[in-house]
C-alpha beads as a LAMMPS data file, in Angstrom:
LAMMPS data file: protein, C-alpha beads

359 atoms
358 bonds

1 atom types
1 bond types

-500.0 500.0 xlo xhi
-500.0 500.0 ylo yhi
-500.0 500.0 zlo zhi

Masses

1 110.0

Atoms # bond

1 1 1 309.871 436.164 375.837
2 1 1 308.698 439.438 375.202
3 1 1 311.067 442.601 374.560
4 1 1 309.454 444.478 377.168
5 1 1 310.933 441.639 379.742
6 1 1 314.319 441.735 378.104
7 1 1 314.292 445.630 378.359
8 1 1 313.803 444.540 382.032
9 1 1 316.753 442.243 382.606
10 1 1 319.160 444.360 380.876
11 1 1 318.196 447.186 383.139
12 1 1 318.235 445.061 385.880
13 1 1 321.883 443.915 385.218
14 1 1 323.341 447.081 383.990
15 1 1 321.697 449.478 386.862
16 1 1 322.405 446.765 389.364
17 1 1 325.890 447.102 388.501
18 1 1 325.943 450.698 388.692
19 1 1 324.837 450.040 392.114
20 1 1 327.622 447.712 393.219
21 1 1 330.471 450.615 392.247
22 1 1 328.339 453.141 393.615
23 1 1 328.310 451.242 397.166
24 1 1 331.832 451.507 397.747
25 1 1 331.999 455.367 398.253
26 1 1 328.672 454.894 399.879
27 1 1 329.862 453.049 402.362
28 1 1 333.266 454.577 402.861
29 1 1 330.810 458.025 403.700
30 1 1 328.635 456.392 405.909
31 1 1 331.285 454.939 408.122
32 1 1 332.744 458.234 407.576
33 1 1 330.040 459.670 409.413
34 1 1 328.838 456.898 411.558
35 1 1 332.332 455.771 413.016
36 1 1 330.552 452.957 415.404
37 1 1 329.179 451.252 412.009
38 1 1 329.170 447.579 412.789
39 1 1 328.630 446.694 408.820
40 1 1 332.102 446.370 406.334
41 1 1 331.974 448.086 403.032
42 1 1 330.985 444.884 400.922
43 1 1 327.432 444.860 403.063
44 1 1 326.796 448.315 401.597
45 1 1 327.519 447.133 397.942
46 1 1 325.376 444.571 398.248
47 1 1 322.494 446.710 399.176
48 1 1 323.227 449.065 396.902
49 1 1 323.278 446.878 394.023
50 1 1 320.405 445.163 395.330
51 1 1 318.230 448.344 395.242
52 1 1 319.182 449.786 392.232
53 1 1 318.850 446.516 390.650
54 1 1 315.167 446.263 391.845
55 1 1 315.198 450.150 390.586
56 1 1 316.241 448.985 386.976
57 1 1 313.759 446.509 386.387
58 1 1 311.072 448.541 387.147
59 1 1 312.475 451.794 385.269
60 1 1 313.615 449.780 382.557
61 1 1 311.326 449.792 379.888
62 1 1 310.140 453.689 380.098
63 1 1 313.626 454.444 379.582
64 1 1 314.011 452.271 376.370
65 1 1 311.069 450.686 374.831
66 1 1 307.911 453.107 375.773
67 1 1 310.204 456.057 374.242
68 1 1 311.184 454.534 371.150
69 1 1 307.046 453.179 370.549
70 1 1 305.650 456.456 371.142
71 1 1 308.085 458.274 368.817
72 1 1 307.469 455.435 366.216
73 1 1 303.901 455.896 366.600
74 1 1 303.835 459.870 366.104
75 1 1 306.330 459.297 363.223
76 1 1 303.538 457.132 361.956
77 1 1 300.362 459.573 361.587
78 1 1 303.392 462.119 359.457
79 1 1 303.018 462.313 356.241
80 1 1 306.065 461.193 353.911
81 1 1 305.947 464.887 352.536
82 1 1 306.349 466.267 356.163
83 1 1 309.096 463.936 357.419
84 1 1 311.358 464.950 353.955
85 1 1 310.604 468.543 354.757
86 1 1 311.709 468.293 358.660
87 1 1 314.684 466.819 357.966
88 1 1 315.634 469.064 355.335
89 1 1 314.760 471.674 357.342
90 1 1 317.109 469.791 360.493
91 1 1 320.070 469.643 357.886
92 1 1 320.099 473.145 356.670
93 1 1 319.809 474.357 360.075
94 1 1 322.548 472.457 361.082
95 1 1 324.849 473.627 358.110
96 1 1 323.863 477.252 359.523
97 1 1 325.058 476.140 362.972
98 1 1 328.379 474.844 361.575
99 1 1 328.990 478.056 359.675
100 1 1 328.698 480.315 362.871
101 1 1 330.217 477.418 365.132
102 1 1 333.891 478.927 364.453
103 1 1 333.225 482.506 365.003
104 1 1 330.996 481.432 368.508
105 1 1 333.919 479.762 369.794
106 1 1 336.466 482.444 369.204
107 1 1 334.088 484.395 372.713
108 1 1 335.588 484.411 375.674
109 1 1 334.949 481.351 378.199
110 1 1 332.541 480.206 379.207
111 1 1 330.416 481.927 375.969
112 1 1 332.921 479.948 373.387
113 1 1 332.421 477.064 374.428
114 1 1 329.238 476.562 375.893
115 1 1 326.979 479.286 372.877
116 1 1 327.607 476.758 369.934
117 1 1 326.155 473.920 371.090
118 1 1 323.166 475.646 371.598
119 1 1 323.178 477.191 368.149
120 1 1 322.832 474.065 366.993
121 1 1 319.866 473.140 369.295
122 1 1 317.942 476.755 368.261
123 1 1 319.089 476.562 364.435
124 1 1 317.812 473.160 364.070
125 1 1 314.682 473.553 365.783
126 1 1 314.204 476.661 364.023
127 1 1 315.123 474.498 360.841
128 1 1 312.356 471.784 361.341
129 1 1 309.879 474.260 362.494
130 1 1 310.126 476.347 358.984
131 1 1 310.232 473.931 356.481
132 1 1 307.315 471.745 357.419
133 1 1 305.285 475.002 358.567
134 1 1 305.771 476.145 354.958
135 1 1 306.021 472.932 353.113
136 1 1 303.511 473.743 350.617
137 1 1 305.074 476.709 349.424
138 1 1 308.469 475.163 348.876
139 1 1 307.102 471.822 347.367
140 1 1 305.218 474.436 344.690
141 1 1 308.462 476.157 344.498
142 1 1 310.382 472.994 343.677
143 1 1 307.918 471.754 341.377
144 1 1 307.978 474.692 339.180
145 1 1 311.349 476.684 339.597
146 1 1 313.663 474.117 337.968
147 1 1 311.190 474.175 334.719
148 1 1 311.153 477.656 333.705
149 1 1 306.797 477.969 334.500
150 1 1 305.881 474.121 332.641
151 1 1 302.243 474.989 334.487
152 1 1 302.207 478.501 332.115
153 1 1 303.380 476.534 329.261
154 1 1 300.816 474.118 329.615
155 1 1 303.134 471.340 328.482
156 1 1 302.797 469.074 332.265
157 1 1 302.260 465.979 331.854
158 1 1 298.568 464.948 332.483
159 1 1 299.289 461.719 334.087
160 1 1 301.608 462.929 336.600
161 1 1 299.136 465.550 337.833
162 1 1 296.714 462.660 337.791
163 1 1 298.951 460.520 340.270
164 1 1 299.910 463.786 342.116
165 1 1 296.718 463.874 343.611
166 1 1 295.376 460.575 345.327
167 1 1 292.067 459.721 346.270
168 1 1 291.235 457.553 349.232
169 1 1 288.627 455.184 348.679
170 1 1 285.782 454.309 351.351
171 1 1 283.996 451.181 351.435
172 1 1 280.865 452.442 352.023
173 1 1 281.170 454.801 348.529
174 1 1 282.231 451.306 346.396
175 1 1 279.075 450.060 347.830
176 1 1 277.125 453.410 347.407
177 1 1 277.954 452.817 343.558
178 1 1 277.396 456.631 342.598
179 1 1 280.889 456.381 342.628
180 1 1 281.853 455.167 339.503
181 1 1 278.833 458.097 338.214
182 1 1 281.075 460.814 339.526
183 1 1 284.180 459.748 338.406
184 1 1 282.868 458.725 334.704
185 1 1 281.910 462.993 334.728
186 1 1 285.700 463.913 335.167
187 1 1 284.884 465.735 338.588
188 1 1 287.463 463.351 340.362
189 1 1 290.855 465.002 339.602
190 1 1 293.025 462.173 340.295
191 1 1 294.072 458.372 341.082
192 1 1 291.818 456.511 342.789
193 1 1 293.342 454.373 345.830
194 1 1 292.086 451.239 347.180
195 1 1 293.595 449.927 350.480
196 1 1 293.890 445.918 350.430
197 1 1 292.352 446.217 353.953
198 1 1 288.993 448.530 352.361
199 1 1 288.492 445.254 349.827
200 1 1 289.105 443.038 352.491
201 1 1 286.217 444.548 354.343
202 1 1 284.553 444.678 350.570
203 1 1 284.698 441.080 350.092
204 1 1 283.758 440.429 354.163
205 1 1 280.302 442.345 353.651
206 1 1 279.672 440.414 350.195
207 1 1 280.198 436.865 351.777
208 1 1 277.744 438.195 355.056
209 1 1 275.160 435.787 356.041
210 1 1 272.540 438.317 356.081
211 1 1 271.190 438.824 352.382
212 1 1 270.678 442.750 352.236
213 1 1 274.431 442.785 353.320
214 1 1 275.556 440.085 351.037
215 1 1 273.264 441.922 347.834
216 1 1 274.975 444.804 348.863
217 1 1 278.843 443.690 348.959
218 1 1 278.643 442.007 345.540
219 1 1 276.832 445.568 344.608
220 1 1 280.096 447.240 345.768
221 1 1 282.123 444.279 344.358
222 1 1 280.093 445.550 340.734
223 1 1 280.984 448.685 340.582
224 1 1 284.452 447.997 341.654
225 1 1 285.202 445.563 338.754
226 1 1 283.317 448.765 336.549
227 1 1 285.781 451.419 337.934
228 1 1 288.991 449.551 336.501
229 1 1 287.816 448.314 333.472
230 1 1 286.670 451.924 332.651
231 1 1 290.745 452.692 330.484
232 1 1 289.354 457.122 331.753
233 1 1 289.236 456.597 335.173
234 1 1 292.551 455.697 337.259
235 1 1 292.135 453.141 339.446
236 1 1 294.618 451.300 341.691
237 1 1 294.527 448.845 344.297
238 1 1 297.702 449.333 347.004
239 1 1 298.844 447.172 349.933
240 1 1 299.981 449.956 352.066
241 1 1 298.726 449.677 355.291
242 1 1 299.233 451.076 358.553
243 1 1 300.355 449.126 361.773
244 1 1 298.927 448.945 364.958
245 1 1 295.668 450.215 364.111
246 1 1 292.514 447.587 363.559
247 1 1 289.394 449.787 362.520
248 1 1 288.844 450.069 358.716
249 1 1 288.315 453.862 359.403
250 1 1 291.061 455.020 361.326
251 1 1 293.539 452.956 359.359
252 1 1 292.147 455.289 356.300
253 1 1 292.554 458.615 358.307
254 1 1 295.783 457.604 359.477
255 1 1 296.807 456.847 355.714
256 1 1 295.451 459.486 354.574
257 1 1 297.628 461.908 356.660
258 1 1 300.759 460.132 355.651
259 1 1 299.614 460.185 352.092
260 1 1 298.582 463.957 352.362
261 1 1 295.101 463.370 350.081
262 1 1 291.851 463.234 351.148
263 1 1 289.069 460.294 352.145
264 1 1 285.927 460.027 349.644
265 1 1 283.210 458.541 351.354
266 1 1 279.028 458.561 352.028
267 1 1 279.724 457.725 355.750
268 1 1 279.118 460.413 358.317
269 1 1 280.840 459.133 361.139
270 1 1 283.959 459.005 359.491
271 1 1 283.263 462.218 357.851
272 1 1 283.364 463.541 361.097
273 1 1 286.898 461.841 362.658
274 1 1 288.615 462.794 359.509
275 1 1 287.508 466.318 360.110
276 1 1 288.606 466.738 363.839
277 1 1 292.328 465.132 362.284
278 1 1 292.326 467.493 360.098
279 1 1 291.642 465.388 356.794
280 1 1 289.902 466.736 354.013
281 1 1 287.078 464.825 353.120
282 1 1 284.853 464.607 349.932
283 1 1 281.514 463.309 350.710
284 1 1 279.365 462.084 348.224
285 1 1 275.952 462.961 349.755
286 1 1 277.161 466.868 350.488
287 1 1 278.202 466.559 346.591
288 1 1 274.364 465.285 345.894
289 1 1 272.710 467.704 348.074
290 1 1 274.613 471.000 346.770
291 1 1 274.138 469.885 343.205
292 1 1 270.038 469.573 343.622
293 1 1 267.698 472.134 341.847
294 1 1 266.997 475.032 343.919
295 1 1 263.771 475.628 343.909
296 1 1 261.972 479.335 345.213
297 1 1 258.640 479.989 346.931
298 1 1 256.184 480.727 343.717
299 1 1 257.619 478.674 341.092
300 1 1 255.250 475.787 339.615
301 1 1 256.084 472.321 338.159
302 1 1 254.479 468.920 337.556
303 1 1 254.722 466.153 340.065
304 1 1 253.216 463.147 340.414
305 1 1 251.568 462.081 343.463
306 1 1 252.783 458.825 344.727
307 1 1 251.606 458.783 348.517
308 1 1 249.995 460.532 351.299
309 1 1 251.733 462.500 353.951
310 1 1 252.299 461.943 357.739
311 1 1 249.553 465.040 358.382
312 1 1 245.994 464.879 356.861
313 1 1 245.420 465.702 353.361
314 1 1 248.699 465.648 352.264
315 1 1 249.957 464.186 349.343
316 1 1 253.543 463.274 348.527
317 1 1 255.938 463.011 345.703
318 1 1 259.508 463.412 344.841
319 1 1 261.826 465.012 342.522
320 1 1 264.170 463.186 340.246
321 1 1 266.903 463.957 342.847
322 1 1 265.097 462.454 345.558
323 1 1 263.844 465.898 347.109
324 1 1 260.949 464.961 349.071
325 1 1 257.878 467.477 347.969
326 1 1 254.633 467.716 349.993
327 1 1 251.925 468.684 348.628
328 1 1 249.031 470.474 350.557
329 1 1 245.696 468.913 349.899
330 1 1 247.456 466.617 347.847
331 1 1 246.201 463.486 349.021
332 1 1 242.794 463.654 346.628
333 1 1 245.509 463.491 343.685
334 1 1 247.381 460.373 344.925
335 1 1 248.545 458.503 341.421
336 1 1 248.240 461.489 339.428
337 1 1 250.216 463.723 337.885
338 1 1 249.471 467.699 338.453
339 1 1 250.753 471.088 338.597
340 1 1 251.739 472.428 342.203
341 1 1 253.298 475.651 343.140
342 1 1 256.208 475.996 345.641
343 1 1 255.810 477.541 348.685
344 1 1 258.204 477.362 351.495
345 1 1 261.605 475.530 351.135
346 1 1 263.426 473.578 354.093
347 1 1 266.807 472.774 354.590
348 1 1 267.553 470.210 356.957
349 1 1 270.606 467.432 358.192
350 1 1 268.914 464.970 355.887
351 1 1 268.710 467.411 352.808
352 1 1 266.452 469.203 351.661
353 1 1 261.808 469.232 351.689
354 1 1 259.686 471.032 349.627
355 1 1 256.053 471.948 350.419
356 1 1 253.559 472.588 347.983
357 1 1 250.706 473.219 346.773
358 1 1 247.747 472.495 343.925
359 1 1 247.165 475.465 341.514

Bonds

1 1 1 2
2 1 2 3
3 1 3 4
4 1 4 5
5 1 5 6
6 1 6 7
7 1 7 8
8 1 8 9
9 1 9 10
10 1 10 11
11 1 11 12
12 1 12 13
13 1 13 14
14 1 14 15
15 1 15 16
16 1 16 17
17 1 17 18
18 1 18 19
19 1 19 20
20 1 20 21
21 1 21 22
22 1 22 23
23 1 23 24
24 1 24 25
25 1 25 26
26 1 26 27
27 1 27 28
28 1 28 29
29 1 29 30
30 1 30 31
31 1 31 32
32 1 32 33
33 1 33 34
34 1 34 35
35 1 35 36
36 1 36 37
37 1 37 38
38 1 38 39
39 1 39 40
40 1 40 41
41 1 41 42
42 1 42 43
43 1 43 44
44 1 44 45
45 1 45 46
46 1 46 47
47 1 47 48
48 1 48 49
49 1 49 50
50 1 50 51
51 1 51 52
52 1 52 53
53 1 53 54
54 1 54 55
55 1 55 56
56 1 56 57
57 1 57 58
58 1 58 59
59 1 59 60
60 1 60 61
61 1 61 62
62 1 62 63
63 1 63 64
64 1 64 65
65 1 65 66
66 1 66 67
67 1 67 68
68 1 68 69
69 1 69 70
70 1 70 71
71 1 71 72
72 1 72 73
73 1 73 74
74 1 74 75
75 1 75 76
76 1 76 77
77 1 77 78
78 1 78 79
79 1 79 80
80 1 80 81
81 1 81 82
82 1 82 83
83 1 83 84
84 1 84 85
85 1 85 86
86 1 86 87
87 1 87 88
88 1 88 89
89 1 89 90
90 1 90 91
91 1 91 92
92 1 92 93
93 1 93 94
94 1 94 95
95 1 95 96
96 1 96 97
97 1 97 98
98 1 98 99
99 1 99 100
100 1 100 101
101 1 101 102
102 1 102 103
103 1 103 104
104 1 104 105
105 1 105 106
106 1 106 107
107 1 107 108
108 1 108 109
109 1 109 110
110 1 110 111
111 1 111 112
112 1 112 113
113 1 113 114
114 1 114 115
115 1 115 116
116 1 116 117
117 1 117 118
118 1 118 119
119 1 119 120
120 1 120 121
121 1 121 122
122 1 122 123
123 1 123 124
124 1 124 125
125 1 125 126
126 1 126 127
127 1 127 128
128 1 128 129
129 1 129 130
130 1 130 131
131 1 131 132
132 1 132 133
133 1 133 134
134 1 134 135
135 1 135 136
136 1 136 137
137 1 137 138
138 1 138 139
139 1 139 140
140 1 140 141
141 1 141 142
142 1 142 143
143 1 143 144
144 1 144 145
145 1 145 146
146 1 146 147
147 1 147 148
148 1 148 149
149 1 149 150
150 1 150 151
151 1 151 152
152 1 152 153
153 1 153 154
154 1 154 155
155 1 155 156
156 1 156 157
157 1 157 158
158 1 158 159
159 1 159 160
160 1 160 161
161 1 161 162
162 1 162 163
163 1 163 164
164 1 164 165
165 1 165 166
166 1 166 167
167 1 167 168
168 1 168 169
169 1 169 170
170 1 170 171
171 1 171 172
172 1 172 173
173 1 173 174
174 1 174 175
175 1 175 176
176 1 176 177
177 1 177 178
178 1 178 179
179 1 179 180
180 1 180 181
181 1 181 182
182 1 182 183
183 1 183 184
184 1 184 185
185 1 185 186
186 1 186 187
187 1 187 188
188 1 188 189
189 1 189 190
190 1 190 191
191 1 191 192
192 1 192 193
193 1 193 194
194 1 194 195
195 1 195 196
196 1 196 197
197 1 197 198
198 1 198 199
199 1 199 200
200 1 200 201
201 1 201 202
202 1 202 203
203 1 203 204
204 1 204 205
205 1 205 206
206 1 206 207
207 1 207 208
208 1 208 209
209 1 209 210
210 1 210 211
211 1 211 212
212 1 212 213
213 1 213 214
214 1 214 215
215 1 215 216
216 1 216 217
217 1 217 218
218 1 218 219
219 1 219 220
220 1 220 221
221 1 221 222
222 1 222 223
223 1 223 224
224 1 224 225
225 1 225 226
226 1 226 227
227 1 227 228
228 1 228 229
229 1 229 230
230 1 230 231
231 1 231 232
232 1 232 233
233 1 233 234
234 1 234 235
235 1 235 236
236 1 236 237
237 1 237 238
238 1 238 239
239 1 239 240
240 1 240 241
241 1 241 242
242 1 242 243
243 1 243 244
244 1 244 245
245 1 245 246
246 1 246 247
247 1 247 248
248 1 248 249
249 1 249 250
250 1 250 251
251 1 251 252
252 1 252 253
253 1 253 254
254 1 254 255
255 1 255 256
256 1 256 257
257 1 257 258
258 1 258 259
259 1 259 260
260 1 260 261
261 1 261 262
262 1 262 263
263 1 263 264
264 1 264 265
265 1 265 266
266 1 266 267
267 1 267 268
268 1 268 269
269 1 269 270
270 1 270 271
271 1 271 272
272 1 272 273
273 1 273 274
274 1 274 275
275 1 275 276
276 1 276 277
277 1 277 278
278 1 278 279
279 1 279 280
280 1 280 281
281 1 281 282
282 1 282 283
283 1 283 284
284 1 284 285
285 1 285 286
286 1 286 287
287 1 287 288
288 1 288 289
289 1 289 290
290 1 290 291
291 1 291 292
292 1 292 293
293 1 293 294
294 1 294 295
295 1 295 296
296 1 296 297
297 1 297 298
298 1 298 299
299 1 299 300
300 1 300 301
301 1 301 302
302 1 302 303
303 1 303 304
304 1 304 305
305 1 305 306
306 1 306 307
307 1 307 308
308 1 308 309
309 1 309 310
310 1 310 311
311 1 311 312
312 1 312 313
313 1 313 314
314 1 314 315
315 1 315 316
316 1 316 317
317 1 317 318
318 1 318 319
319 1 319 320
320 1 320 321
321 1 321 322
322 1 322 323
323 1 323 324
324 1 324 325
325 1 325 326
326 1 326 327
327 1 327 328
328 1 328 329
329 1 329 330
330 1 330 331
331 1 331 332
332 1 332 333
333 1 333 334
334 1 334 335
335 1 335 336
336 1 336 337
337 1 337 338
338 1 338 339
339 1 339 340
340 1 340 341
341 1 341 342
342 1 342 343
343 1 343 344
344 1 344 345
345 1 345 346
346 1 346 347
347 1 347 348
348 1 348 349
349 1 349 350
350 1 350 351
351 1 351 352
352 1 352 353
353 1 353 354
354 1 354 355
355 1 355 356
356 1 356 357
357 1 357 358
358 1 358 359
C-alpha cells in the first residue's frame, strides 16, 4: 500500500467528517429558507459528508504528500553551505523580531497586535534572503576573523585547504587518463572525489562486451589505481549519493551543487548542463587547447610529413600537441621531415589548424 493511498484515506475520513458537522447547520439553513423541505436534517449530513468525503480523497495528497516531496526535492539541489547560512540567517532574524515584538505591541489596536506577527514574517525573510545572498563573504569572514589573519601569517594548514576545496570526478576524465598528468603537475588545488555511483559506471564500461569499451574501462580502471597510490595527490572515494535521480551526470551536477565544488570532466554534454545550473566546470580539453603553442603567420619550424590532405597537393602533419598542420604543396614531401613557414592560423570548436607552407 502506497503512502500516496494512505494520504488518501486519511483525507477521506478526516474531510468526510468535517462534512458530517458541517451538514447540520447546512441543513438547519436550507429548511430555513426552503420551509416546504420534505428531507430531515440527517439526509443533509449524509450528503454532506458524502461529498466532502469524495472531496478529500481526491485533494488529499496535494495537500500532504506532493508539498512535502517538492520541498524535499528543492532542499535537495542546496548546498549544505547554503542551508546553514538560511537558517542562520532565519534565526537572527527572528531574534530581531523578538526584540521589537514588545515595543510593536505596546500600538494601539489593531497595529499591536496584528504588526508583530508580521515582523517576524519580513525579518525572517529578510534574514534568509541576506545570509545566503552573501554567504561567501561571511564564510571568509568566519574563517579568518577568529584567527587574527592565519592566511597573512602563512601558518594554515595545507591539508585543510586541500580538503576545503573538492574536486568532482567524471568518468569520462578517469578514462581520458590525462588526468592523473594534470594532477601529478600540482595544477589541481584540492581533494579529488570519486562518487561510488562514477566507479560503478567505471567498472560497468570495463566489463562491456564490446572490446574498445572494455580496453577502455580497465584504461580508466589504470589510472584510477595510479591516482591513489600516488602519497601527492589526494584521492578519495565517497558513497554520497543523491536520491531520486538515475543519470550518472545529473547525479554529479546535483552533488556538486550541494557540495559547492566544481565537476572535472572531457565530456561536452555535461560541460554544458553543469553550465546552465550554474556549476563551475574544469574541462580537460579547454585546459589542452589554451595551453598549446601559439603559433603566428611567418614563423618557420620542422615538421614531418605523415599524410596527404583532403584538397590536392596537400601534405599533413601534426604538432606534438596534436595541432593539425597543413602543409601547401606538401604532399611531394609525404615521410619527410622539412622546414615550413606558418601562414594563416584557425581557431575552431575542435581546436585549433595550422596551414603551411614549404620554404
Amino acid at each position: 500500500m502506497s503512502i500516496e493511498f494512505i494520504s488518501r484515506i486519511i483525507g477521506f475520513i478526516l474531510i468526510g467528517a468535517t462534512g458530517f458537522f458541517i451538514g447540520e447547520p447546512v441543513g438547519h439553513l436550507i429548511q430555513r429558507v426552503w420551509v416546504e423541505s420534505p428531507q430531515n436534517i440527517l439526509f443533509y449530513q449524509i450528503l454532506s459528508t458524502f461529498i466532502f468525503a469524495v472531496f478529500g480523497f481526491i485533494i488529499a495528497p496535494w495537500i500532504s504528500i506532493k508539498p512535502i516531496s517538492a520541498l524535499r526535492k528543492q532542499l535537495s539541489n542546496l548546498s549544505a553551505q547554503t542551508l546553514v547560512f538560511g537558517i542562520l540567517g532565519l534565526i537572527v532574524g527572528l531574534v530581531l523580531s523578538a526584540l521589537l515584538a514588545y515595543p510593536i505591541s505596546l500600538l494601539p489596536p489593531p497595529f499591536g497586535s496584528i504588526l508583530p506577527f508580521i515582523a517576524v514574517l519580513i525579518f525572517g525573510y529578510l534574514g534568509v534572503i541576506l545570509f545566503v545572498s552573501r554567504q561567501k563573504e561571511l564564510r571568509h569572514l568566519i574563517r579568518v576573523g577568529p584567527r587574527g589573519g592565519d592566511l597573512e601569517d602563512g601558518s594554515e594548514d595545507a591539508n585543510a585547504i586541500t580538503d576545503s576545496r573538492r574536486i568532482l570526478v567524471d568518468t569520462s576524465t578517469i578514462i581520458d587518463g590525462r588526468i592523473y598528468d594534470i594532477a601529478r603537475t600540482g595544477f589541481l588545488l584540492g581533494r579529488l572525489l570519486i562518487p561510488r555511483f562514477v566507479l560503478n559506471e567505471l567498472q560497468y564500461v570495463s566489463d562491456s562486451a564490446d572490446n574498445l569499451r572494455r580496453q577502455r574501462g580497465r584504461r580508466g580502471m589504470e589510472v584510477l589505481a595510479e591516482l591513489q597510490k600516488d602519497p601527492d595527490i589526494p584521492v578519495t572515494i565517497t558513497d554520497i549519493d543523491v536520491e531520486g535521480v538515475r543519470e550518472v551526470d545529473d547525479r554529479l551536477v546535483v552533488l556538486a551543487r550541494q557540495l559547492n565544488c566544481p565537476i572535472l570532466t572531457n565530456d561536452y554534454n555535461l560541460n554544458r548542463v553543469a553550465e546552465l545550473q550554474g556549476v563551475k566546470v574544469l574541462n580537460i580539453n579547454e585546459l589542452a587547447n589554451a595551453v598549446k603553442a601559439i603559433l603566428l603567420p611567418g614563423e618557420s619550424l620542422d615538421m614531418t610529413i605523415i599524410q596527404e590532405g583532403k584538397e590536392y597537393g596537400q601534405g599533413v602533419g601534426y604538432m606534438e600537441d596534436g595541432t593539425m598542420v597543413v602543409v601547401e604543396d606538401g604532399h611531394a614531401y609525404i615521410g619527410k621531415t622539412i622546414r615550413i613557414t606558418v601562414t594563416k592560423v584557425l581557431q575552431t570548436a575542435a581546436g585549433r589548424m595550422i596551414f603551411a607552407k614549404p620554404e
